[in-house]
N, C-alpha and C positions, 0 to 999 in steps of 0.2 A: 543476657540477663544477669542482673546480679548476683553471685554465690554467696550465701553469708558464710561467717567465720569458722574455719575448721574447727577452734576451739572454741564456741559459744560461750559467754557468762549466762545468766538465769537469765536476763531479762533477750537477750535472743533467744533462748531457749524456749523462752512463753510466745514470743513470736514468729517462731518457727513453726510451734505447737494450735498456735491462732491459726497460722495460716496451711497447715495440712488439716485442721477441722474445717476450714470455707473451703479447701478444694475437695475435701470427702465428701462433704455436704450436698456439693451440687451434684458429686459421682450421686449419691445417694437416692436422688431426686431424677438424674438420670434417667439410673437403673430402674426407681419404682415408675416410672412412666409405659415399660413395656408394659407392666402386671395392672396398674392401675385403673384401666379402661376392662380389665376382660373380664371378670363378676358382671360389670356393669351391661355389658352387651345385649345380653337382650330386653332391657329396660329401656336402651337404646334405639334398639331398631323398632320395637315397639311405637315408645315416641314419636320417630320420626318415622316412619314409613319402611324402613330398612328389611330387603332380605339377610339371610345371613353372610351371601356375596357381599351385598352391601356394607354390614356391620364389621368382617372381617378388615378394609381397609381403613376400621377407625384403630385398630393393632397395625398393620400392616404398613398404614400412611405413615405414622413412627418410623417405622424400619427405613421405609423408602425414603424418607427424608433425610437419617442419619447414613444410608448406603451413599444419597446420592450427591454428602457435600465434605464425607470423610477424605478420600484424595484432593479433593480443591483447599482444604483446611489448610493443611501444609504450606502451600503457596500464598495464602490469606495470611498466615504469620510469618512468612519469611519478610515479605512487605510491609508490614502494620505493627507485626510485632506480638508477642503472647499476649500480656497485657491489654492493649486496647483489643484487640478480638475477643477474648474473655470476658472481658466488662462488657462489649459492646452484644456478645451475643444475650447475655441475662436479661435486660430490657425487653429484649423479643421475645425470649422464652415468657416472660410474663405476661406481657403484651398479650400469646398464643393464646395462653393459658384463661383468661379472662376473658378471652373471643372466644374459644371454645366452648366454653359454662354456658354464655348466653345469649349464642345462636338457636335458632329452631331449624336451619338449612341444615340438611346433611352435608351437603361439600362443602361449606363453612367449616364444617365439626372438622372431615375429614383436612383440610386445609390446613388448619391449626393445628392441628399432627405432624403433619408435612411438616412444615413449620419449624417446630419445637425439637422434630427429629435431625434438623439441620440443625439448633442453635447447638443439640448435644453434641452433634458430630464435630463442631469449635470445641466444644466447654471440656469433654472429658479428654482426648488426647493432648489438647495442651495443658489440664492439670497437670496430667502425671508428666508433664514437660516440665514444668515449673518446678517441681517435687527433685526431679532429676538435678535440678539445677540449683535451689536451695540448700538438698542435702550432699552432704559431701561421700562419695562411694565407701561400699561400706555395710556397715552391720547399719548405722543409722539410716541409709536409704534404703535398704532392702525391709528395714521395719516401716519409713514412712509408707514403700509401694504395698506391703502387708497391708495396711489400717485404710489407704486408698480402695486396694480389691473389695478388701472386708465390705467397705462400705457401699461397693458395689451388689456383694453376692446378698445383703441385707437390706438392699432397697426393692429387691423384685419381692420378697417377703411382707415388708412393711408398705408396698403399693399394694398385697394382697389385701392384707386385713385392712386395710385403710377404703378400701374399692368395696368389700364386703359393710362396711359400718357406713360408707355415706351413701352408698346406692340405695340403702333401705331409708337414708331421710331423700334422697334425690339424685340421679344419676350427674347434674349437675353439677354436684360437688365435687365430683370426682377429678374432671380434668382444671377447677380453678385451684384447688387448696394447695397444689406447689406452689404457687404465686407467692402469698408469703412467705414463705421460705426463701424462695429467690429471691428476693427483696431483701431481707436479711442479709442473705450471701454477698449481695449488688456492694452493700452497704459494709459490709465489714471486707471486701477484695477492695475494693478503694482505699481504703488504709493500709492492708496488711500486703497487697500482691506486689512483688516488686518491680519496678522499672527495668525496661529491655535496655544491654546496650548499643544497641542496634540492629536493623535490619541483617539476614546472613541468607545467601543464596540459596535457592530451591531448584533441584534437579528438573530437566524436563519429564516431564508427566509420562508421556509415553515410554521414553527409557526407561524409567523407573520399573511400569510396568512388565515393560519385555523383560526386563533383568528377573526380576524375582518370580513370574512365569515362569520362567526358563529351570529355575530350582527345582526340581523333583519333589523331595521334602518340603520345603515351601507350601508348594501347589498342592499334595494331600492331605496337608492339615489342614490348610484352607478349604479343602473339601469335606474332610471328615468333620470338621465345624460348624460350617456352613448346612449338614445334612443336620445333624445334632440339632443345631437352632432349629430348624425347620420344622423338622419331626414333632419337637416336644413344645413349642407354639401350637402347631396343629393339632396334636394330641388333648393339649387344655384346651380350646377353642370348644371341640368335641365333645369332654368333659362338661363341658359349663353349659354347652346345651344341653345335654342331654338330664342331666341335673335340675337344672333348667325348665326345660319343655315337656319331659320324660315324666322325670318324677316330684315337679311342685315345691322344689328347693327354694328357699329364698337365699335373700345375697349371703349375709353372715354364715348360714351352715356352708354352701357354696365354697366361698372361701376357706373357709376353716376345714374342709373336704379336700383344699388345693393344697394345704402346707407339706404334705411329704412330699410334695412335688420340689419345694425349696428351700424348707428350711436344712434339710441336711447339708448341702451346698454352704449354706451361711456357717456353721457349727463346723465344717470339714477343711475349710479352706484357711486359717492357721497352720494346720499340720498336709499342708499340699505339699511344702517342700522335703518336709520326711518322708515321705510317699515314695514322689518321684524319682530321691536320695536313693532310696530301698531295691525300687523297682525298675527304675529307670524310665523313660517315656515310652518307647517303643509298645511293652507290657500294656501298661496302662491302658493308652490309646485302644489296644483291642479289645481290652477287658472293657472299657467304656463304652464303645461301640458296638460289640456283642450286647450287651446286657441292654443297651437301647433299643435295639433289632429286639430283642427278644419283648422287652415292653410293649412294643406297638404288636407282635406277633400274641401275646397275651390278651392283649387291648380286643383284638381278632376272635381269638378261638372263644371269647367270652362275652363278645356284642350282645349276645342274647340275654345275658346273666340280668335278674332285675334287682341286686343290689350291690352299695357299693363297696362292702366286704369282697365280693367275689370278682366286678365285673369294672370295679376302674381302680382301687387299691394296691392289688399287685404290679399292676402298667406303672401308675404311676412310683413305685419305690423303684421300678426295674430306671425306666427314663431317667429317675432322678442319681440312680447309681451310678451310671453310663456322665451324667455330668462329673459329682465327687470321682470318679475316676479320672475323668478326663479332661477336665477343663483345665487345669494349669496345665498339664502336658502337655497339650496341644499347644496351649496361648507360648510356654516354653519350644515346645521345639520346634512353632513355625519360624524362630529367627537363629535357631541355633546353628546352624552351617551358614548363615551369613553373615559376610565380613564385618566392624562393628562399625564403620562409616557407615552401612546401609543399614544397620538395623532401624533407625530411627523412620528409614522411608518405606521399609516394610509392614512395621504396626500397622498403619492406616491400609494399606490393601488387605492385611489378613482380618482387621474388621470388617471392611466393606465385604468381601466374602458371608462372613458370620451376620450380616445384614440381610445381605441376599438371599441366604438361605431362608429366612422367615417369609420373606416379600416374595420369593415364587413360590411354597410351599403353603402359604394363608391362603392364597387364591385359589388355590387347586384343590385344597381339602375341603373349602365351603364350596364348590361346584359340584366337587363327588359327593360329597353330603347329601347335594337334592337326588340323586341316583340311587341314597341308603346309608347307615351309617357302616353296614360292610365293607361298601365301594371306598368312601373316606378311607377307614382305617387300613383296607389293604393298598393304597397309594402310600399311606403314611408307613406301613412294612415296609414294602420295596426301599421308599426312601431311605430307612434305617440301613435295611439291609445293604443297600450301594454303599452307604458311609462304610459299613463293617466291613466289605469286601477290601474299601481301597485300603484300610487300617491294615488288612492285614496283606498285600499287597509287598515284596520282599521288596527290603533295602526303604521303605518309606520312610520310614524312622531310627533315625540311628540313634541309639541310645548318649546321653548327655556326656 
């Protein structure tokens, strides 16, 4: 790909600046896709006939779809190139999006997820490819990858409130209103994104995998993440019924009931790298993972509680802490002990990890649900708690 100018005048400068706002944008759009569907759920299932097995894989199809084309991605751009698979996935993402609004089929809906979960698994790893390769190493690229995350940790926030205001005119609106936006994006990466110059080989797949398998540290971040995601999907799902079905909540309080679950995340992650600096990862990661364990273990002792002072508020700031602790440290030190030729083939498997983890823990928390919401919440314990064992687990984490 082309790298522009170490020394930029203004007008690369604006278009450098153009073009890390069309690549945050779509991050953005991404990111609110997980959160964007879940207020809406059971207006959802409602509608169309859905248990809450059923309504969980309108989240979970998301996940699965981004789990299951994040390794193949890589391969897709070493052949075609960033550029055209980038442009080429947004069409589909819109496409999805617009199928999704106005079907009455549940595997339609759920399909369109699938979907849309694939175009992300193209769209966000080769932004921040592109980012990589625009700016030149440095204070400048470590701020464009900042204002990228950011706009990552603030799209699962803004699908909140965005999921809460259109579920109460129609659950429809929910999964079409990215479409313009992407459409926008479509339309200004066609001018701004720059040209590959050329195809560059892709490792084979399976080695890839055996290699960073094989990493110790690696492999428990991608566990400890992997539980994280999982835990704190299931956890809201739980939430939003119960809110829900419990206590007569509509979508707006709902939502606005969810933000301490994300908005600290959004506000925290500017200063992740002084954190880190401070404390190192190691720390982190268990103080993260402790304080999740202890959410869901709250979430527990307090099932019975009938309000949301007592009985999801404290869960939810523990969950959300265990992320602001741990989310850059992990995403940092799952590529830190590998060599820097392979970091780039590593991302993509410690995402798919952090996908997976949603996609087997969604299903299992809406089955234990029909058995109680004790039975739920203590699956979703255990879970936390395995994450917090491997965390702390000696020698997993070597500090940066």
């Amino acid at each position: 790909m082309t790298t522009l100018s170490a020394r930029p005048g203004p007008r690369a400068d604006a278009g450098r600046g153009a073009l890390l706002l069309v690549l945050a944008g779509n991050m953005l759009i991404d990111a609110l896709e997980v959160s964007v569907v879940l207020v809406a759920l059971p207006a959802v299932e409602r509608d169309l006939g859905l248990s809450t097995f059923g309504g969980q894989w309108v989240m979970s199809g998301f996940a699965a779809g981004f789990a299951a084309l994040l390794l193949l991605g890589p391969r897709l751009v070493a052949r075609w190139g960033r550029r055209p698979v980038y442009l080429a996935a947004l069409p589909v993402f819109i496409a999805a999006s617009v199928a999704g609004g106005l079907t009455d089929q549940a595997a339609v809906l759920i399909a369109t997820r699938v979907v849309k979960g694939m175009c992300a698994a193209l769209t966000a790893p080769t932004g921040l490819a592109i980012i990589t390769t625009a700016y030149p190493p440095g204070a400048e690229r470590r701020r464009a990858v900042t204002v990228y995350s950011l706009f990552g940790a603030a799209g699962f926030t803004a699908g909140l409130l965005c999921s809460g205001a259109l579920t109460g005119l129609s659950w429809r609106w929910n999964p079409v209103f990215p479409a313009p936006v992407a459409l926008v994006l479509l339309v200004a990466g066609f001018r701004l994104i720059p040209r590959d110059d050329g195809p560059a080989p892709a490792a084979p797949l399976g080695a890839t995998l055996a290699r960073h398998l094989r990493d110790g540290p690696f492999r428990r971040s991608a566990v400890c993440a992997a539980t994280l995601n999982g835990t704190y999907l299931g956890l809201l799902l739980l939430f939003v019924h119960r809110m829900h079905d419990q206590w007569g909540w509509g979508s707006c309080r709902t939502a606005l009931a969810l933000l301490p679950a994300c908005l600290p995340l959004a506000l925290a992650l500017p200063f992740a790298g002084r954190m880190v600096g401070r404390f190192g990862t190691e720390r982190l990661i268990r103080a993260g993972s402790a304080a999740a364990a202890l959410g869901c273990a709250t979430a527990l002792t307090t099932a019975g509680s009938g309000t949301y002072a007592t009985g999801v508020l404290p869960a939810l700031l523990l969950v959300e802490a265990g992320f602001v602790l741990s989310f850059a440290a992990l995403n940092l030190q799952a590529t830190a002990g590998i060599p820097a030729e392979h970091r780039a083939s590593a991302v993509p498997v410690y995402q798919t990890a952090v996908q997976l983890g949603a996609v087997l823990a969604l299903p299992v928390t809406a089955v234990a649900l029909g058995a109680g919401r004790e039975t739920a919440l203590g699956f979703l314990t255990a879970l936390s708690a395995t994450g917090a064992l491997v965390a702390r687990t000696r020698g997993a984490h070597a500090a940066p």
